[in-house]
C-alpha positions as CSV (number, residue, x, y, z in Angstrom):
1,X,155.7,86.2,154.0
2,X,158.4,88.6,153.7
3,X,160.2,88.5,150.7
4,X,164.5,89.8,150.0
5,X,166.2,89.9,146.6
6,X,169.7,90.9,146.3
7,X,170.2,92.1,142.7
8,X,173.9,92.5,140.9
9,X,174.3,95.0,139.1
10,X,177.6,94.5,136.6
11,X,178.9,96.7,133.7
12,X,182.3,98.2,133.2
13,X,183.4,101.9,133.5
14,X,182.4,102.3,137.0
15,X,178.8,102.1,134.8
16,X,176.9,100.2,138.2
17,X,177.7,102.9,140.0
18,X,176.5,105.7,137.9
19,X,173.2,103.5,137.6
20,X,173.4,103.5,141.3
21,X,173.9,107.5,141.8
22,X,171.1,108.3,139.0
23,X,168.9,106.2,140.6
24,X,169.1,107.9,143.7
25,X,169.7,111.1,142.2
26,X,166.8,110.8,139.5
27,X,164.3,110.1,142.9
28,X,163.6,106.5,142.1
29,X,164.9,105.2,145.5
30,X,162.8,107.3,147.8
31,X,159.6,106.7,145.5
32,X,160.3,103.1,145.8
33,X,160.8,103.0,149.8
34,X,157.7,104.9,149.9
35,X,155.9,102.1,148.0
36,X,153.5,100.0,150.1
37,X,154.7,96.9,151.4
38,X,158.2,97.9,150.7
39,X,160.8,97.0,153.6
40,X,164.1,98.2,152.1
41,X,166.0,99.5,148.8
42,X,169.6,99.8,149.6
43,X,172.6,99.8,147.3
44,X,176.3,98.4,148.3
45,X,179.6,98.3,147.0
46,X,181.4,95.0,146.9
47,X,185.0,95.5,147.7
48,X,186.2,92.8,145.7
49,X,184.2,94.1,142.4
50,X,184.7,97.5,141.6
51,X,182.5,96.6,138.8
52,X,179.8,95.7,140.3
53,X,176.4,97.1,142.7
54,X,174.1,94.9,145.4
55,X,171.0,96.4,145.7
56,X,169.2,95.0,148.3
57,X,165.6,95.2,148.6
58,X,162.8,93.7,150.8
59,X,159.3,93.6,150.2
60,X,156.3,92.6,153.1
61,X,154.9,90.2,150.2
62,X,154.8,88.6,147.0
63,X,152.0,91.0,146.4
64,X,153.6,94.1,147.0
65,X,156.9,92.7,144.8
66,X,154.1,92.1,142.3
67,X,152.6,95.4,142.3
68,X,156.2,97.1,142.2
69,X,156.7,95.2,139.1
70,X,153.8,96.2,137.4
71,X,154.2,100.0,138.0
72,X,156.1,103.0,136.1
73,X,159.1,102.9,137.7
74,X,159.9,99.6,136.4
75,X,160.0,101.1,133.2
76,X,161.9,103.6,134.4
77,X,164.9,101.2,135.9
78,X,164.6,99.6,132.9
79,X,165.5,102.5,131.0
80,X,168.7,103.2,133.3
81,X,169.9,99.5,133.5
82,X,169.8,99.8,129.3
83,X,171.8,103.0,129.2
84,X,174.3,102.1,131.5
85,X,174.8,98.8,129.5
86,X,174.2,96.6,132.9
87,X,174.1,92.8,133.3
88,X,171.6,91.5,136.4
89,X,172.5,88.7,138.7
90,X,169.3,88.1,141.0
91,X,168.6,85.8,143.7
92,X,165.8,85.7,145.8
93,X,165.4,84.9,149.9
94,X,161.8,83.9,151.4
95,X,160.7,84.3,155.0
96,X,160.0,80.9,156.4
């Protein structure tokens, strides 16, 4: 069962979007979208929320989300969320 969760990224300073830009800049996104079982990792710009990033991200199973979970980058996101001083907003979507 496929699996989508929209994350919110929200800090102040234009912060989500430097989080945003390092992550794709650092190489995180294309290691992720290389992951196994991994369907899409894309990041958006609301237009009423200058403060805030979407990533949306899509996984082929619960397994796969698991296994991303568990693995270095994690720590690595982690590490960026903390020094751009972000709050997360996540909701998750299952394929029926």
């Amino acid at each position: 069962m496929a699996l989508t969760i929209n994350i919110y990224y929200t800090g102040s300073n234009g912060n989500a979007r430097k989080f945003a830009e390092e992550m794709k800049a650092s190489g995180l996104v294309e290691k992720i979208r290389a992951e196994k079982g991994n369907l899409r990792y894309d990041y958006f710009l609301p237009m009423d929320d200058p403060e805030t990033v979407l990533l949306i991200d899509g996984w082929e199973s619960r397994e796969a989300l698991d296994l991303h979970h568990k693995s270095q980058m994690m720590k690595e996101i982690a590490a960026l969320r903390e020094k751009y001083h972000l709050k997360m907003r996540v909701q998750k979507f299952a394929e029926i």
